[in-house]
C-alpha positions in Angstrom: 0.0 0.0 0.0 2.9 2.5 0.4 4.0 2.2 -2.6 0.8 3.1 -4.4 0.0 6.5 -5.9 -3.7 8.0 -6.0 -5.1 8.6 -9.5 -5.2 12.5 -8.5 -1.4 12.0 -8.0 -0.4 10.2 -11.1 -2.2 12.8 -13.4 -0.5 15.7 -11.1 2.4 13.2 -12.0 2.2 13.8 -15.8 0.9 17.1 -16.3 4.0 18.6 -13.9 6.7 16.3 -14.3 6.3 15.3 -18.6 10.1 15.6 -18.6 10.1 12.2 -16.7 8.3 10.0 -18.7 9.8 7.7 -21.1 10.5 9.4 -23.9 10.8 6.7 -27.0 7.2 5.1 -26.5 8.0 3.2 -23.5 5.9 3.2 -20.4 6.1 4.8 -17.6 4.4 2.7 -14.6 2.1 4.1 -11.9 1.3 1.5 -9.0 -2.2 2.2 -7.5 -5.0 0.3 -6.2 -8.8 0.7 -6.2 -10.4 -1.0 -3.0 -8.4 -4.4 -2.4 -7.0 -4.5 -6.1 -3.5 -3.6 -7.6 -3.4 -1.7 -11.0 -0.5 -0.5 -13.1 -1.4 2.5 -15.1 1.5 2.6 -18.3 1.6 5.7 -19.5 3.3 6.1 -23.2 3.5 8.9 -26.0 2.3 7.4 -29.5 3.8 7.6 -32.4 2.0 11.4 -33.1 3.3 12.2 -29.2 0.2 12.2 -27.8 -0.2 10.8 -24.3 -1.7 7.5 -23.7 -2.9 5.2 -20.6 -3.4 1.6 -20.4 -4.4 0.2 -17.1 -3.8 -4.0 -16.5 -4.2 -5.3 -13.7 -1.4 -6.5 -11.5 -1.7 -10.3 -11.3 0.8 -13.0 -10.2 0.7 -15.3 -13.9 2.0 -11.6 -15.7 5.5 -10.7 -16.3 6.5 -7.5 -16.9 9.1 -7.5 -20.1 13.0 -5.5 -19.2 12.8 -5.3 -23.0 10.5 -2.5 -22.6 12.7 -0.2 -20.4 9.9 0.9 -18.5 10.3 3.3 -15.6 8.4 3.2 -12.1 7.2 6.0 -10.3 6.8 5.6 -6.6 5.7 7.7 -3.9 9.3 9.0 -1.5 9.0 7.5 1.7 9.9 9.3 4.9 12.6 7.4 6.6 
């Protein structure tokens, strides 16, 4: 749970910080969760750099490709 954003967070996310988010077409990964499920939001430019969201579901039979260089956004923890 502490690693999760909120959906209001991960849209401040994009519209303040665009300057982190992939910039060849690979996702960017947003952990959140919507009452006792996990989501991954992957947020992407297309090929006419518009911004695009896919949401899946974070199960245990789904492996997430290196291939894809994607990057992770997680909330900083106080220590």
């Amino acid at each position: 749970d502490q690693l999760c954003l909120t959906p209001h967070q991960i849209k401040k996310f994009v519209v303040t910080h665009r300057e982190h988010l992939h910039p060849k077409g690979y996702a960017t990964l947003f952990l959140f969760k919507v009452e006792k499920n996990f989501f991954v939001a992957l947020v992407h430019w297309d090929d006419a750099r518009r911004l695009k969201v896919d949401v899946r579901r974070l199960a245990n039979d789904f492996v997430w490709n290196a291939d894809y260089r994607f990057r992770v956004v997680l909330p900083q923890l106080a220590l």
